[in-house]
N, C-alpha and C positions, 0 to 999 in steps of 0.2 A: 598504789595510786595509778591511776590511769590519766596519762600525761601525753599531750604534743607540743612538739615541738617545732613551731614553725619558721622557717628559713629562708633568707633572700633568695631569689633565683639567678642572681649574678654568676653564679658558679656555684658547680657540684658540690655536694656534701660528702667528703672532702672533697676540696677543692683541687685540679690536676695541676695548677699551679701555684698562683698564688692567690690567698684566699683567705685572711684573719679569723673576719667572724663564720665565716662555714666551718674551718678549721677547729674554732673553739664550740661550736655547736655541734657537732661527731663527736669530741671527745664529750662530751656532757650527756650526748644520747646512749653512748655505749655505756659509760660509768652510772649512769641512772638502772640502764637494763644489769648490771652487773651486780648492784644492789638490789635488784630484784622487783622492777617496775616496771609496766605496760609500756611502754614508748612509740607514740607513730610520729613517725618524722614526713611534713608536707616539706617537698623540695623537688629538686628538679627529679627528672627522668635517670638521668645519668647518675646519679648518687650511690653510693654506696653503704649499706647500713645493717645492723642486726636488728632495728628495729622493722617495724610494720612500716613501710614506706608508701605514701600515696605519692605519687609523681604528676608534679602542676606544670612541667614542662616537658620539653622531651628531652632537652640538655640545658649546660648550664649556657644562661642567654650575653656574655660577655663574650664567650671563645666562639657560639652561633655568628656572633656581628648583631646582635639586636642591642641596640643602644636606648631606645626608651622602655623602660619594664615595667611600666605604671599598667597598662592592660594586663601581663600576664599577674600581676601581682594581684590584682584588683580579681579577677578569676580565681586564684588559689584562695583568699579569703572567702569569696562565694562555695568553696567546697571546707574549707573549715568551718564555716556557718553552718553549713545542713548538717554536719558532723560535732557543733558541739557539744550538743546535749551524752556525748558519749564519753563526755572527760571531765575529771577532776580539776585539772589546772589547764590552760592556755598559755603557753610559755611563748612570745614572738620575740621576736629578732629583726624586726623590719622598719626600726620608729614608728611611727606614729601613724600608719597611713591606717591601720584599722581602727583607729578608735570609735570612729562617727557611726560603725555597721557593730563594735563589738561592747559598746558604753554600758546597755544593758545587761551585758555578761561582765560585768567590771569584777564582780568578786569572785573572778576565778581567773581572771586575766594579771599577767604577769609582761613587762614589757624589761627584756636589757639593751640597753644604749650604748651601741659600739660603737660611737662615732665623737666628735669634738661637739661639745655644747657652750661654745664659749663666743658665739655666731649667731646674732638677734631671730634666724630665720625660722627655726623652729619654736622657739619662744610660744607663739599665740597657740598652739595646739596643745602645751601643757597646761595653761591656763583656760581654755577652752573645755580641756575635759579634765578635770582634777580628781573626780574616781580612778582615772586606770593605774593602777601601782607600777612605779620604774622603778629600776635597778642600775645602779653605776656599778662600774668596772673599776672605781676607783674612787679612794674621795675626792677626789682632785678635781675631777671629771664634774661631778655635780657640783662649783663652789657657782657658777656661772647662773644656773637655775636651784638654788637651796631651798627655796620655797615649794619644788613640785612634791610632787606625793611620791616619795621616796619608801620601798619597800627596805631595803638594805644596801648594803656595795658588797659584791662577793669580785674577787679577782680569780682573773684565769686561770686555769690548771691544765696540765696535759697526762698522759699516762705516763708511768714511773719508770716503765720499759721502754716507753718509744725514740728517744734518741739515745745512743751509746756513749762511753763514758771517751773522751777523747785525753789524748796527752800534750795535743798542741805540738804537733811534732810538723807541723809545717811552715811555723815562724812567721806567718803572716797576720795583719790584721783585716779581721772582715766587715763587711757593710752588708747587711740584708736590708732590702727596703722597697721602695719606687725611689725613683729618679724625679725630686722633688722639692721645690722652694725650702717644705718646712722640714724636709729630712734633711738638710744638708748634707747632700755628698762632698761638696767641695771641703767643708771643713774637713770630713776625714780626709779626702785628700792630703789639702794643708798637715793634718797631722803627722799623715804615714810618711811625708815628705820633709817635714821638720826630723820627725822619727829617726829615719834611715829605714824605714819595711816595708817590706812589700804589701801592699793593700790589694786585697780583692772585692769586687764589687757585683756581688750577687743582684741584680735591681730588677725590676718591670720601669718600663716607659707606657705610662697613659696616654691616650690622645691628648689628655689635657695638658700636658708634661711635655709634649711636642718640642718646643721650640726652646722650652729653658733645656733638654737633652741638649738640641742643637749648641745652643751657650757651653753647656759640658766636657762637648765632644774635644777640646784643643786640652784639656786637663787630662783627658782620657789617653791623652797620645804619652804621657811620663812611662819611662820602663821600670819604674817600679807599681804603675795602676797594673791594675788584669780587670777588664771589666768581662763579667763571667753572662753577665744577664739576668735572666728568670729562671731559678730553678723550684721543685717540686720536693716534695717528703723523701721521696729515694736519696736526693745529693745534700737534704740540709745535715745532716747528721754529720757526714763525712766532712762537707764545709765547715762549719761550726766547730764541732774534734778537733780540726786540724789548728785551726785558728790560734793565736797568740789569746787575743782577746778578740772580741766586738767591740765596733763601736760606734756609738748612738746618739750623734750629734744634732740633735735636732732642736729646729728652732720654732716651734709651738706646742701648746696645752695636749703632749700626749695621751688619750683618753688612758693606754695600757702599756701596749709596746710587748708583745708576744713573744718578740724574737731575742728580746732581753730573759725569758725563761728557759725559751729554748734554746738559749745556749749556758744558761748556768746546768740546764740536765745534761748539757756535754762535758761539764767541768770548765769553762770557758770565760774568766770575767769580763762582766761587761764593763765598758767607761762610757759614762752617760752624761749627757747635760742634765744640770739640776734644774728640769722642767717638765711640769706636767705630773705626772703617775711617776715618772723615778725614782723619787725618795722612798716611795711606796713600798717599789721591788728591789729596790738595789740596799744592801746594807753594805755600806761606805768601811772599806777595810778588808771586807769578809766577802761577797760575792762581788766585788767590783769598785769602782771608785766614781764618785760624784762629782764632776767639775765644772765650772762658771765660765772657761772662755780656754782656747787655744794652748795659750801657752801652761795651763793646769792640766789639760788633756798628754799636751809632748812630756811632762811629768809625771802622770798617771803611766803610760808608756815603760819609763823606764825604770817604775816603780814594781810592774808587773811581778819581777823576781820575788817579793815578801808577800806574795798570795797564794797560797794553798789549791789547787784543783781540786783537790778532794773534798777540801771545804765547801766550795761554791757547790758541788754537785749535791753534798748534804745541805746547804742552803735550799737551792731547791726542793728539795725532798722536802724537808719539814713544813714550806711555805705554797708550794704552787704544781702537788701533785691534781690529776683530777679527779680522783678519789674526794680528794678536800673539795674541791669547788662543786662537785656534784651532792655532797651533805649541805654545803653551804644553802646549795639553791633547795633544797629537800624542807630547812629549816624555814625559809621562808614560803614554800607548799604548803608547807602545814599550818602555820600560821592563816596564809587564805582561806586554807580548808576549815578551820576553826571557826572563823568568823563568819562563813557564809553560811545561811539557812543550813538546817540539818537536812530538811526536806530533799533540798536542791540532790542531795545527794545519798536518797534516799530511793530517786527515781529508776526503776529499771532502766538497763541499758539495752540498747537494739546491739547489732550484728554489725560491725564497722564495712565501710563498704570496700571491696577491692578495692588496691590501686591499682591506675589501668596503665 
């Protein structure tokens, strides 16, 4: 099949630092070409990829300082437009902004929704266009809009090799995140502090996150916090390994929670709020423990001892390699492809055009 795959331009593909859904759209571009399919990846400039890359930026437009990316984004759809006729599937990554230019390609359009749908503002553009097929990241994620034209939910995957197997030999607990109302950092705090461990706090501060950091900063001064900041793929691995556990205190409708895989393919359980996609990914026992409030999380804690590493690492594997989520999303390819005119894809294909 001949597939693209198109990307926010908020950050590279991958992203140099932090960067969910780029993150999880590389590994989807590479394990699709791995099984043996055409792939052009539209994204920034700075990207990195084994696919056919057209670049709609020159880098990714967060770490440049461009804060609105509604023009360059509305430009990169203008060069998938003259380029669709040369693909099988339309895979976006961007919500919704292409529907009104891409409505008449609807049966080869595929859209996944990285984001919280539990927030009235997107609402009128699912009902607005009810051909374009979504995809949840979880069932969880679609209970807010159940009524749109829902393709499937495939959940994230990453490669089987990419983070290493850790032994947790650093006795701490970590926090991957932003620095954010709904992530709560304080509660880990509260816990690592009820605990007795040392907590590290791996985080990004958004502009919009400003001033709740400010609020943070007096919890940040404890000698048992490390706030570490923003790291990249080179230090999750090692972060994560080291780690006692993770943990995932968060207080809204998580669509996925990434960092909760990546650290079961370190060997690493997570302790999660039963919120959102958690139940999804965490099996309560076996990769981690599910808990309702503070004083069940300083429990989970010192429960940690009757969890298996090895398990969780096999937890992963069986559930959220990207091997699996790249057939997942194959399966619903093929399905569009079925459905849509024979014709359609019948038509000689031109010559893709560089990317410049």
């Amino acid at each position: 099949m001949r597939i693209a795959q198109i990307a926010p331009l908020a950050e590279a593909v991958p992203p140099k630092l932090y960067g969910g859904t780029e993150r999880v759209i590389w590994w989807l571009t590479e394990a699709l070409l791995d099984l043996g399919h055409d792939v052009t990846l539209f994204a920034s400039g700075d990207s990195v990829t084994s696919a056919r890359l057209v670049a709609c930026s020159e880098k990714g437009l967060r770490l440049a300082g461009i804060n609105d990316h509604t023009a360059s984004l509305i430009a990169m759809l203008g060069r998938v437009l003259g380029l669709a006729d040369q693909f099988d599937i339309l895979h976006f990554h961007i919500d919704f902004l292409h529907f009104p230019a891409f409505r008449q390609l609807a049966g080869r359009c595929l859209t996944t929704l990285h984001g919280r749908q539990d927030l009235p503002d997107f609402w009128p553009a699912y009902h607005a266009f009810p051909e374009m097929r979504l995809v949840s990241i979880s069932d969880d994620q679609r209970r807010p809009i159940a009524s749109a034209n829902f393709a499937g939910t495939v959940h994230h995957g990453l490669p089987a090799d990419l983070i290493p197997y850790g032994e947790g030999e650093g006795g701490y607990l970590a926090f991957i995140g932003r620095i954010s109302p709904e992530k709560r950092p304080d509660r880990a705090i509260e816990i690592a502090r009820r605990s007795g461990m040392k907590l590290k706090i791996a985080a990004k501060v958004d502009r919009a996150d400003a001033d709740y950091f400010e609020k943070m900063r007096p919890l940040l001064g404890d000698p048992l916090i490390e706030f570490v900041g923003e790291i990249g793929d080179a230090d999750k691995g090692a972060f994560l390994g080291g780690a006692s556990a993770l943990l995932f205190p968060i207080d809204w409708p998580e669509p996925f929670g990434l960092v909760m895989i990546e650290a079961m393919a370190a060997g690493t359980p997570v302790i999660a709020w039963r919120c959102g996609s958690t139940p999804e990914v965490i099996e309560h026992g076996r990769s981690g423990f599910l808990v309702d409030s503070v004083d069940e999380a300083v429990a989970a804690v010192k429960a940690l001892p009757s969890l298996s590493r090895p398990r969780v690492r096999v937890a992963f594997g069986e559930r959220f390699t990207a091997e699996r989520m790249a057939r997942d999303y194959l399966k619903l390819y093929e399905r569009l492809r079925a459905a849509e005119r024979p014709a359609l894809f019948g038509k000689p294909r031109g010559t893709l055009v560089a990317a410049e």
